[in-house]
N, C-alpha and C positions, 0 to 999 in steps of 0.2 A: 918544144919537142926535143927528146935527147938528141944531142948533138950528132952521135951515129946512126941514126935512122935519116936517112935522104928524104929531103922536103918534098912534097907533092910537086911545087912550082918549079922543081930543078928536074928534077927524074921523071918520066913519066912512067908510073907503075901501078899495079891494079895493088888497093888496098881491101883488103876484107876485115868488114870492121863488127863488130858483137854491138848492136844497142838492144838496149833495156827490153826485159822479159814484160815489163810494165811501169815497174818506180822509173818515170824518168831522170829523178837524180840518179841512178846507176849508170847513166852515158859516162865516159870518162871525160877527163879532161882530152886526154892526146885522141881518143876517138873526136872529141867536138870540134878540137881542131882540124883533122884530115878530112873531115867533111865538110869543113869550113874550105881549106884550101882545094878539093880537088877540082878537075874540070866536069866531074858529070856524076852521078851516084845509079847505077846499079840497083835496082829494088825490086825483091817479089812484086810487090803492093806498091803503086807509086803512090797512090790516094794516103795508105797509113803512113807513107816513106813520109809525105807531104805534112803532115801533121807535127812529125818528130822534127823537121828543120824547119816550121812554124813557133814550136818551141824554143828553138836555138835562134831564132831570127834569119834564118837561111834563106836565101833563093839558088836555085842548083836545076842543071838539066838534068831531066831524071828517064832513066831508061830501063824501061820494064823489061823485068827476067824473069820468067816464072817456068813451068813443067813445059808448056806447048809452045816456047818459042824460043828456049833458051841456047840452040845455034844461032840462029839466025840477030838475035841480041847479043851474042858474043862478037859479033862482026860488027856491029854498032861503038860497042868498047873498044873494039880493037882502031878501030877509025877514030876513036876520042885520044888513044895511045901514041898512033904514030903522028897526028897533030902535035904531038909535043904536052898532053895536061894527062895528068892522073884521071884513075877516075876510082870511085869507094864501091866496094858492094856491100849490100847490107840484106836483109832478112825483116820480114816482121817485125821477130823478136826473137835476142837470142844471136847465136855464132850463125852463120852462114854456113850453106854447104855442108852440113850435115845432116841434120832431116828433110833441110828445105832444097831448092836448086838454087843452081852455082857451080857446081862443081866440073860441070862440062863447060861453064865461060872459066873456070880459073884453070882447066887443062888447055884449052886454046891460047890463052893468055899465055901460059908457060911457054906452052910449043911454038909462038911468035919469038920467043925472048925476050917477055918481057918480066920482067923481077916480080914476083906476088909477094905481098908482106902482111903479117898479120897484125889485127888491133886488138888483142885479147879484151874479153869481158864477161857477161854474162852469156849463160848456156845453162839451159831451165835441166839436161839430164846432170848437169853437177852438181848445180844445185841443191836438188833435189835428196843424191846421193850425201850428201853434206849434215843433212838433215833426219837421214835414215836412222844412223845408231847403228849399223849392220858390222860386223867385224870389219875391217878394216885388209884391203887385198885386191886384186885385180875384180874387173866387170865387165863384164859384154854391155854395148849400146845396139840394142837391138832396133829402135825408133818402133813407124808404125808394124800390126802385124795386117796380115792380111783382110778384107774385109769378110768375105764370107767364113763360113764355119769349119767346112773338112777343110779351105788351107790352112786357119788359124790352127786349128790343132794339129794337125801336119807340121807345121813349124815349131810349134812350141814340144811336140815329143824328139824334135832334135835339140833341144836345149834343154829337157827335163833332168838329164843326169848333169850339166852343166855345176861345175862348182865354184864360177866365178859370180857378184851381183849381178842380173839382169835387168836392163832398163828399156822401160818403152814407154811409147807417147800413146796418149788416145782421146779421140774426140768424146766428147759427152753425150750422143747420141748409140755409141758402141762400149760404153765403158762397163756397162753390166755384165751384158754378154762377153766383153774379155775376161772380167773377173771370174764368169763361171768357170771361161773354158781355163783360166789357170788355173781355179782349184781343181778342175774335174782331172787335169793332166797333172801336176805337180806336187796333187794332194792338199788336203785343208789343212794338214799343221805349218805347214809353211810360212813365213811371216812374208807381209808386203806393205809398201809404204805407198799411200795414197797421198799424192800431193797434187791438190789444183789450186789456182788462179796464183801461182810464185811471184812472189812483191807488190801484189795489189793489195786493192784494199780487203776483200774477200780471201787473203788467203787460207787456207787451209791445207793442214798432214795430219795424216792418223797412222799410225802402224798395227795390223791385226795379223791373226790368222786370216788363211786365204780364203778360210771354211767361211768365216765372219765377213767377211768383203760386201758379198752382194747384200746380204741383211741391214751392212751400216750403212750404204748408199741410199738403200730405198726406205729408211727408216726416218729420211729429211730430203725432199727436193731438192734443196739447196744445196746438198750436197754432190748434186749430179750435174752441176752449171760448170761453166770454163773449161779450159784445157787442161789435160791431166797429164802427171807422170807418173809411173805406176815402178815402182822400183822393189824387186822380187829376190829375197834373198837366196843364194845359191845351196844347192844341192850342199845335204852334209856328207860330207868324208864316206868310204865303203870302210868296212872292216878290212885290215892286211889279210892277205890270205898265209894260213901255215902250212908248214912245209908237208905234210901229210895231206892235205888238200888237193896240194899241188901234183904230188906224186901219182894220188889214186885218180884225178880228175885225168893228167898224162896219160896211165893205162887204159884207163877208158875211153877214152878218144882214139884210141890206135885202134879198138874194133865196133865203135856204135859211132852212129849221126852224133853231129854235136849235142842238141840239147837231150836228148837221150845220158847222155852224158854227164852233163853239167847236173841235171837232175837226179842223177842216181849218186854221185858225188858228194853231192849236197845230203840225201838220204844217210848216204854209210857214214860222213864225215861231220856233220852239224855247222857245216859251214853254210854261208848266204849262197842262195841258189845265184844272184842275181849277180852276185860279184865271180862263183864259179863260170857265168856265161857268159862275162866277158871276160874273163883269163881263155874261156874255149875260144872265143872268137880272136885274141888275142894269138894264142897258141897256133891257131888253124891260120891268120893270116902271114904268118912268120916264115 
């Protein structure tokens, strides 16, 4: 271990450690160590936890964290901390505490004062991203969306103008149905990168239009197995708006409703309606 990073055995601090999305060789080194040293591991899944440090030859007390007990497990950590021994949190698969839970034992953890450190590694939404080809630029991590239908599209028309990548996770039981509702909301030409089972043996990506999505799913069963990341390229650019746009769209907003407005604008001036009405909402929230 780098010699700046404090050893489990001396400090006692909650580590959060990234193991493997699947390829078990992708555990690090300095992850196999701190799981080796600490006094207890933190895991969604103790049963999968149990497997991965089966592979490493581990035995470790292991203290389950997941959605419906993850206070009262943080108290469990916290009791493993002031004993004096580390303890690692871990995930499935993948970085912790970002789609999975965690994140309310690693704010308890802080708010003790106790040091939180990270063990970077695998994380299936960079992966992924890595792999897109998508221009290169910021992205939203969106994870899952909601299960039923009017949230998921509720949700996804507040990110439809978005111009940053969008990334989300989806179970293969919902992955059709997300794909519709992104074409139906974001449009079919759109490109999206379909990536499931990342470092297995099954993996697979494809990138299509969004229009194409659901067709190439159901065109091979296989193709609808493992966990998915769906990585959706961002809104392109609006046109600038010109300066005679701007002016005529100004006057008319001083005597009509907004989109009144932006509509008639767009009429006299051949400018996008759509980028007129948000300069009007723009202008009217000002």
């Amino acid at each position: 271990m780098n010699a700046a990073t404090p050893s489990p055995a001396r400090t006692p601090s909650l580590y959060v450690v990234a193991t493997p999305l699947g390829n078990l060789q992708d555990l690090s080194p300095r992850a196999a160590q701190v799981l080796g040293e600490v006094g207890a591991i933190a895991a969604e899944d103790t049963r999968h936890t149990q497997r991965l440090l089966d592979a490493q030859g581990l035995r470790k007390r292991l203290i389950a964290v997941h959605e419906h007990n993850e206070q009262a497990a943080a108290e469990q950590v916290l009791a493993v901390l002031a004993g004096g021994a580390s303890v690692a949190l871990v995930s499935d698969a993948g970085t912790p505490a970002i789609s999975d839970p965690g994140a309310r034992a690693v704010a308890r953890v802080r708010a003790a004062g106790y040091a939180v450190l990270a063990v970077p590694g695998p994380c299936a939404a960079v992966a992924a991203l890595s792999v897109a080809g998508f221009l290169p630029g910021g992205f939203r991590f969106v994870g899952f969306l909601p299960p039923r239908e009017a949230a998921r599209r509720a949700r996804l028309e507040m990110l439809r103008e978005d111009g940053d990548n969008l990334v989300f996770y989806e179970a293969p039981h919902r992955v059709v149905e997300c794909l519709a509702d992104l074409a139906a909301v974001f449009g079919s030409e759109r490109r999206v990168l379909i990536a499931r089972e990342l470092t297995k043996l099954h993996e697979q990506s494809a990138v299509l239009a969004l229009g194409e999505a659901v067709a190439w799913l159901e065109a091979d069963a296989n193709r609808r197995r493992g966990e998915f990341v769906l990585v959706v390229e961002g809104a392109p650019a609006t046109e600038p708006m010109n300066a005679e746009a701007e002016r005529v769209l100004a006057l008319l907003l001083a005597e009509l409703p907004l989109k009144s407005a932006a509509r008639l604008a767009a009429e006299i001036t051949g400018a996008p309606k759509k980028a007129l009405y948000a300069r009007a909402l723009a202008l009217k929230g000002a």
